[in-house]
NUKEDO-403357 format. One record per residue (C-alpha): residue number from 0; residue in one letter; x, y, z. Coordinates in steps of 0.25 Angstrom, whole numbers. Example, Ala and Ser with C-alpha at 12.3 -4.5 7.8 and 13.67 -1.06 7.14 Angstrom:
2
{marfi=0 | vexza=A | xx=49 | yy=-18 | zz=31}
{marfi=1 | vexza=S | xx=55 | yy=-4 | zz=29}
END
This chain:
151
{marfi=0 | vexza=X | xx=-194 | yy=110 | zz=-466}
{marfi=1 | vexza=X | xx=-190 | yy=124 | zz=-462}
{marfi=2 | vexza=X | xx=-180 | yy=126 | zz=-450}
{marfi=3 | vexza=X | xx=-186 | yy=131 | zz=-438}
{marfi=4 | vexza=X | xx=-201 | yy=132 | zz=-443}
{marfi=5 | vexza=X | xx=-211 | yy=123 | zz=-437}
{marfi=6 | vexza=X | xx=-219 | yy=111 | zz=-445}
{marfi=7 | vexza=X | xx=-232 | yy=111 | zz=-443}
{marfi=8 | vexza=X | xx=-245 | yy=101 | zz=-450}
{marfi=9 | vexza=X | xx=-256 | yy=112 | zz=-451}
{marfi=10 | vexza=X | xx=-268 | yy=103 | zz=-455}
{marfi=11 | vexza=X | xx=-261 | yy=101 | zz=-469}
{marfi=12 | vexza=X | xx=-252 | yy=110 | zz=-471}
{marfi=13 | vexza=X | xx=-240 | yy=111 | zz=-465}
{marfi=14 | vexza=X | xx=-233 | yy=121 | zz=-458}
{marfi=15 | vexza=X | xx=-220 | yy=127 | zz=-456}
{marfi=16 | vexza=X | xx=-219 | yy=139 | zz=-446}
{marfi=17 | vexza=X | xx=-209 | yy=148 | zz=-450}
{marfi=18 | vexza=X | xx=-210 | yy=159 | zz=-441}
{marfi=19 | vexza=X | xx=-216 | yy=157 | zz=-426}
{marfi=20 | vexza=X | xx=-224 | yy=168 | zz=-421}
{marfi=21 | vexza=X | xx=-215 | yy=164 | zz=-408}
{marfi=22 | vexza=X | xx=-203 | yy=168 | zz=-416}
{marfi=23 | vexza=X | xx=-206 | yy=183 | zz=-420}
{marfi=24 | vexza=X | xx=-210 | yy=194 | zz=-412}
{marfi=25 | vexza=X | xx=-221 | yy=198 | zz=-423}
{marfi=26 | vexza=X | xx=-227 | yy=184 | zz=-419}
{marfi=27 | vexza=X | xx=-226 | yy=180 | zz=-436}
{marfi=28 | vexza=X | xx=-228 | yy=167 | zz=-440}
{marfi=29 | vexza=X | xx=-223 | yy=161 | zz=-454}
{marfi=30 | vexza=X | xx=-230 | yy=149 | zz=-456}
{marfi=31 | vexza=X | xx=-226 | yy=141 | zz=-470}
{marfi=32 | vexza=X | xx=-238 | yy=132 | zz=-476}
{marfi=33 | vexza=X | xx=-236 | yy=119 | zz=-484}
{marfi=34 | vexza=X | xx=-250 | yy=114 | zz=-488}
{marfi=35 | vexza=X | xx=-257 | yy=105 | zz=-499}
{marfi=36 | vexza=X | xx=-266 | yy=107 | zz=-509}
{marfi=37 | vexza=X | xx=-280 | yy=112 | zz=-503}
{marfi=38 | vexza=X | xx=-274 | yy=116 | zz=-490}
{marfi=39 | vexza=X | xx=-285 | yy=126 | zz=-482}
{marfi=40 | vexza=X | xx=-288 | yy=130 | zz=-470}
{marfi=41 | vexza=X | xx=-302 | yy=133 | zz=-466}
{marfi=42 | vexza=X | xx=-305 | yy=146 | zz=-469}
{marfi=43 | vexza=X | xx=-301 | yy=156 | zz=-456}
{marfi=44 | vexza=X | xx=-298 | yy=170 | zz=-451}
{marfi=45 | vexza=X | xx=-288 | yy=173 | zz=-443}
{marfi=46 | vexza=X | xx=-292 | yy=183 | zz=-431}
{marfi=47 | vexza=X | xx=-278 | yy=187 | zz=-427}
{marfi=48 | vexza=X | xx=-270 | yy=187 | zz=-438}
{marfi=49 | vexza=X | xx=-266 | yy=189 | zz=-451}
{marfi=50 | vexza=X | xx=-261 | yy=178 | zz=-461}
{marfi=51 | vexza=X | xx=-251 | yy=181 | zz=-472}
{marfi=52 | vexza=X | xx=-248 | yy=168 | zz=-482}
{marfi=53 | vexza=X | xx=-237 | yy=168 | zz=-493}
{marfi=54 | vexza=X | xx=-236 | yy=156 | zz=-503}
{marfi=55 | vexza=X | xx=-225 | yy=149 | zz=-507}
{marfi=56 | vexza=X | xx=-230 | yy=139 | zz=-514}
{marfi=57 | vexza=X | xx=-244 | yy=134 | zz=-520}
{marfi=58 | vexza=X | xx=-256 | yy=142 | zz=-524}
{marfi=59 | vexza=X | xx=-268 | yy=146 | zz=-513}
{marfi=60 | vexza=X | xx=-282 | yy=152 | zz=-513}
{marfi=61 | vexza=X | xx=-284 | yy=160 | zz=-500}
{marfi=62 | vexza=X | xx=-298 | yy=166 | zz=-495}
{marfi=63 | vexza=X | xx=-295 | yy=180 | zz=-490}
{marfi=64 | vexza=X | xx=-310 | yy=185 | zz=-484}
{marfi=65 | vexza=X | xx=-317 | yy=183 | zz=-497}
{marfi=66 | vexza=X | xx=-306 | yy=185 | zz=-507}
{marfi=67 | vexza=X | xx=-299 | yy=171 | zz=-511}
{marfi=68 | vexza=X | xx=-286 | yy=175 | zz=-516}
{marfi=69 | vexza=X | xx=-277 | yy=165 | zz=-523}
{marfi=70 | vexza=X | xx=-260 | yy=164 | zz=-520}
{marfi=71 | vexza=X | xx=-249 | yy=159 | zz=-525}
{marfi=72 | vexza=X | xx=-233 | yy=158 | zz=-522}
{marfi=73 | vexza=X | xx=-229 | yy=171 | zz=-517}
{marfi=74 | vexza=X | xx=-242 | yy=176 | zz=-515}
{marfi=75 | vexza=X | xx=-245 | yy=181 | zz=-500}
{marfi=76 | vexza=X | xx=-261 | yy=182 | zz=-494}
{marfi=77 | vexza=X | xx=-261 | yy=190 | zz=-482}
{marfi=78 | vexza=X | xx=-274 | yy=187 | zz=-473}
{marfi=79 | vexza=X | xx=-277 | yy=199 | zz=-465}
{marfi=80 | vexza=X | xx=-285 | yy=196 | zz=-450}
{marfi=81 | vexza=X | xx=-298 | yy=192 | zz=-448}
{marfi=82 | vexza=X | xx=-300 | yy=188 | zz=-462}
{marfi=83 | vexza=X | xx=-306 | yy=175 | zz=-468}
{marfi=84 | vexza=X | xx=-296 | yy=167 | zz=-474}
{marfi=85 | vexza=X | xx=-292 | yy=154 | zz=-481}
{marfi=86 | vexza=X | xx=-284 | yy=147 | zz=-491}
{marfi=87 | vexza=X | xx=-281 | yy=134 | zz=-500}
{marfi=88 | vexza=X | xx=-269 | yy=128 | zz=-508}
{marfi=89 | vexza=X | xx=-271 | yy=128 | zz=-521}
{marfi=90 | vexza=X | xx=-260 | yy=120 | zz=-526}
{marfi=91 | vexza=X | xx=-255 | yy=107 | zz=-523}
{marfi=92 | vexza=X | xx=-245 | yy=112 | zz=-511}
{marfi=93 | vexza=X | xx=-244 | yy=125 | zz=-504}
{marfi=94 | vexza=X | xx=-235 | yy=134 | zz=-497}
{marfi=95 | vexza=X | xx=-235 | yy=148 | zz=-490}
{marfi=96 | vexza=X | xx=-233 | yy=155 | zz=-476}
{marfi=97 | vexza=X | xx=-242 | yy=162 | zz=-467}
{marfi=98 | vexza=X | xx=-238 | yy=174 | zz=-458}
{marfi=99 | vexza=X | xx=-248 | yy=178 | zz=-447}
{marfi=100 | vexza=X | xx=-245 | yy=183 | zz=-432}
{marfi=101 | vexza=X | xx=-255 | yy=179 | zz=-424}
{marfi=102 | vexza=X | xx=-261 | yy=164 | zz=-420}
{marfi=103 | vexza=X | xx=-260 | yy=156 | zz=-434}
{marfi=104 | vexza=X | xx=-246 | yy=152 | zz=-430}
{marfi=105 | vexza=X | xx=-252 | yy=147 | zz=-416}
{marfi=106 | vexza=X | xx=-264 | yy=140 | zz=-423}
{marfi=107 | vexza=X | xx=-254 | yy=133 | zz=-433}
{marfi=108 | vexza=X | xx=-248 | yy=128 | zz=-422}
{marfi=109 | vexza=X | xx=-258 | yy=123 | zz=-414}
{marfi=110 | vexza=X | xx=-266 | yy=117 | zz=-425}
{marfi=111 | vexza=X | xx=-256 | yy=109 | zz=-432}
{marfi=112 | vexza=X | xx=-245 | yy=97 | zz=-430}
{marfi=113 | vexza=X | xx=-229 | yy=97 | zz=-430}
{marfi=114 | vexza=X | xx=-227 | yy=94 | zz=-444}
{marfi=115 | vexza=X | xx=-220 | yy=79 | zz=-446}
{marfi=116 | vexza=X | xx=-213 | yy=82 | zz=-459}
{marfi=117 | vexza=X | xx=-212 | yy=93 | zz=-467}
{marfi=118 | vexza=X | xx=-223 | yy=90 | zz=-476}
{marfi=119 | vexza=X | xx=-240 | yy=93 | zz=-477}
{marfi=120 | vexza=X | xx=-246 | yy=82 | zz=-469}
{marfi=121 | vexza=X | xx=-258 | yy=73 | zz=-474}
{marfi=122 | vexza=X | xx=-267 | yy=82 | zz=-482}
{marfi=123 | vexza=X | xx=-281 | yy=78 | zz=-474}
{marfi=124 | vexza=X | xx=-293 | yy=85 | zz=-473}
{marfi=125 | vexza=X | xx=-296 | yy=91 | zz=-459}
{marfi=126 | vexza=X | xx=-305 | yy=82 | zz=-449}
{marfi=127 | vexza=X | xx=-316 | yy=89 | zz=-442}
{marfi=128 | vexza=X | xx=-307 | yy=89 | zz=-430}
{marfi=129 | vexza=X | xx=-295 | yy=94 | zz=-435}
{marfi=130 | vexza=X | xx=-305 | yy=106 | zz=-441}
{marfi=131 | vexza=X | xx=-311 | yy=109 | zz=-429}
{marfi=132 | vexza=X | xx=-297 | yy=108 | zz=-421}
{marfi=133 | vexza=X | xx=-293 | yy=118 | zz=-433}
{marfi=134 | vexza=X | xx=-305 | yy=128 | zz=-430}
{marfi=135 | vexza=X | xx=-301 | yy=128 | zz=-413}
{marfi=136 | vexza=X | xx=-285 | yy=129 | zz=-415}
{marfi=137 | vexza=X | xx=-289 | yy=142 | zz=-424}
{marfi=138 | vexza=X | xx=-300 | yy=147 | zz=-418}
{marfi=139 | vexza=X | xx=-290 | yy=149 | zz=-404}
{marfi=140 | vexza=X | xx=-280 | yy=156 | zz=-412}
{marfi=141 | vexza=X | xx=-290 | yy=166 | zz=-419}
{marfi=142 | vexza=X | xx=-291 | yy=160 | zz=-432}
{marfi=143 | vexza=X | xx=-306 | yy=155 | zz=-436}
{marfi=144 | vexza=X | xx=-310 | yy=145 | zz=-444}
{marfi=145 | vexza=X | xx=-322 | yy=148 | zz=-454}
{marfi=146 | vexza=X | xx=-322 | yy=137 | zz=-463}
{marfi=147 | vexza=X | xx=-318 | yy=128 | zz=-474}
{marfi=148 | vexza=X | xx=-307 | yy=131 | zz=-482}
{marfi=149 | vexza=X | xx=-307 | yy=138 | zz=-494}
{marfi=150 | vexza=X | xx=-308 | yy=131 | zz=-508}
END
C-alpha cells in the first residue's frame, strides 16, 4: 500500500487516494483503481465535473456519449462535463487513476469502506439495496445514474 494515501473497498474495486482534494488548493483528487475482470459502474454523468482516467495496467472499453473507445496502458480517456459515460475491464486485472475536482472524491467516500487489506474484496454482484444506496450516494453529489453498465 502507498504511504499516506487512503484505502478504500469501492463496491469491488478498490481504492487508493493519492491526492485529497482537502490537500490542494485547486481541490484535485488523484484516485488509483485496482479492479477485476468485468468491473463497471452503471452507466452515469457527472454534473460538476470532469473526469480524466489514465491506465496503468489492463485493457478497458469506455462509452464516451455514443462513441466507445477501447484503452490500454498508457492511454488517457478524458470525460468532459455532463457527458454520458461508462466503462469495463477487459482484462483479467485492471489499473489506472482518475483525476477530477469536483464531488467524485466526496462520493467515493461516502459510498465506500476502509479497505482491510490491500487487496480487491469478494468480487459480488451488487444487491438491489446496495444499487439503490449507489444511486442516493451519487445523486447528492451530482453524479446520475442512468443504467446498467456497459458490456
Amino acid at each position: 500500500m502507498t504511504a499516506n494515501a487512503d484505502s478504500l473497498w469501492f463496491m469491488t474495486a478498490h481504492l487508493l487516494i493519492h491526492l485529497k482534494q482537502s490537500d490542494n488548493a485547486e481541490r484535485l483528487s488523484v484516485i488509483e483503481h485496482r479492479m477485476a475482470k468485468d468491473f463497471a459502474p452503471p452507466l452515469h454523468v457527472h454534473r460538476q465535473e470532469s473526469e480524466t482516467f489514465f491506465i496503468l495496467e489492463g485493457r478497458f472499453r469506455f462509452r464516451r456519449d455514443d462513441e466507445v473507445i477501447e484503452a490500454g496502458v498508457g492511454d488517457t480517456i478524458h470525460l468532459p462535463k455532463d457527458c454520458v459515460h461508462g466503462f469495463r475491464v477487459l482484462s483479467d486485472y485492471g489499473r489506472c487513476l482518475t483525476i477530477t475536482n469536483g464531488p467524485f472524491e466526496d462520493m467515493v467516500r461516502a459510498a465506500a469502506r476502509p479497505a482491510a487489506m490491500d487487496e480487491l474484496p469478494e468480487q459480488m454482484p451488487p444487491t438491489l439495496a446496495q444499487q439503490q444506496s449507489l444511486a442516493g450516494i451519487c445523486g447528492a453529489h451530482a453524479i446520475d445514474l442512468l443504467g446498467p453498465p456497459i458490456v
